[in-house]
C-alpha positions as CSV (number, residue, x, y, z in Angstrom):
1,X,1.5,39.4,54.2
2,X,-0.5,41.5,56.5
3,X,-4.2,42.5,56.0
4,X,-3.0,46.2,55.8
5,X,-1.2,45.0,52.5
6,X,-4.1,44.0,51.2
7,X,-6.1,47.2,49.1
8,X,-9.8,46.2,48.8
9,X,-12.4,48.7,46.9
10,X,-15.8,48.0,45.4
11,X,-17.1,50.1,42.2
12,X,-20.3,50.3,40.6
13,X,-21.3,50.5,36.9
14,X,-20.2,54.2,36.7
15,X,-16.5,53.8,38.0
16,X,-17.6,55.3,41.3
17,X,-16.3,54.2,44.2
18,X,-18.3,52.3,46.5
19,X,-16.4,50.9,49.6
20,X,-12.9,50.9,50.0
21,X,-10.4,49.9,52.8
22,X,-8.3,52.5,54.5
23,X,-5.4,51.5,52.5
24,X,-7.1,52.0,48.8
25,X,-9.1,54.8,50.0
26,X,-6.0,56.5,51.4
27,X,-3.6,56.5,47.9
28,X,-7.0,56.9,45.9
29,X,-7.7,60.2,48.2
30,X,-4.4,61.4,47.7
31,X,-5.3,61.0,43.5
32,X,-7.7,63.3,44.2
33,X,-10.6,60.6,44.4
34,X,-13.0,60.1,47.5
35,X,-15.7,57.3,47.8
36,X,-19.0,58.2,45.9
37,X,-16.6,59.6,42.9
38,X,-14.6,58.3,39.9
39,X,-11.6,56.1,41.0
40,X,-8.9,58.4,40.5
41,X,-6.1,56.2,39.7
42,X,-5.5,55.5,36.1
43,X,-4.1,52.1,36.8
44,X,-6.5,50.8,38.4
45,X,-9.5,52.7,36.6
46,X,-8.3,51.1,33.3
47,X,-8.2,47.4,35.1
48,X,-12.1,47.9,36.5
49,X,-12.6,49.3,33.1
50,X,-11.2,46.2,31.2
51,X,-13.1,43.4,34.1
52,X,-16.3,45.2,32.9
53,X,-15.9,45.1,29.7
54,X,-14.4,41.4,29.1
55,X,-16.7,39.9,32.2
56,X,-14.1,38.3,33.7
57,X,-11.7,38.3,36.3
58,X,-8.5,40.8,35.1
59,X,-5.5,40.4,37.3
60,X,-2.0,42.5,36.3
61,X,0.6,43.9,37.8
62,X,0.8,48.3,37.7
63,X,2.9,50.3,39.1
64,X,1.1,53.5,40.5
65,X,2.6,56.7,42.0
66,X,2.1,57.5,44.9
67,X,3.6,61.2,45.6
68,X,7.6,60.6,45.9
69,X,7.2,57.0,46.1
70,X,6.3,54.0,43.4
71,X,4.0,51.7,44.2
72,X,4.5,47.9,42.8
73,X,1.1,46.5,43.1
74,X,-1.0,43.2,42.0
75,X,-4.5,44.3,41.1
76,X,-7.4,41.8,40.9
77,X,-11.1,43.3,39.8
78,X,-13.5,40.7,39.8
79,X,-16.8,41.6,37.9
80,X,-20.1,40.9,40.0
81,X,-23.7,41.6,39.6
82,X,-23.7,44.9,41.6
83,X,-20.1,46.3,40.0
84,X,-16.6,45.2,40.3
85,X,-15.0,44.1,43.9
């Protein structure tokens, strides 16, 4: 699997997000989403949501929309002192 493959994003407390590969930022842009805001996709909102709340590492499987297209995707969030990576 390439490195472009790979979707990488870091959140804060708030949801907001912090960093993001060109990959993540790219669908979560096209959500309507832009770093220093809300993550826009649902999916993956829910699973940061959820790694907060539990404290632990979440990983499932979502499927996301991506304009005509579906998106088949495995989602880790990892909680850590400063947010979820």
């Amino acid at each position: 699997m390439s490195d472009d493959a790979i979707l990488r994003a870091r959140v804060d407390g708030a949801d907001r997000l912090l960093s993001a590969n060109a990959g993540f930022s790219a669908i979560n842009e096209r959500a309507g989403g832009a770093i220093g805001a809300v993550i826009a996709v649902p999916q993956w909102a829910a699973l940061v949501r959820l790694a907060r709340r539990l404290r632990i590492l979440v990983s499932r499987a979502v499927t996301i929309a991506d304009g005509d297209i579906d998106l088949d995707c495995w989602v880790t969030a990892t909680p850590r002192d400063d947010g979820i990576q």
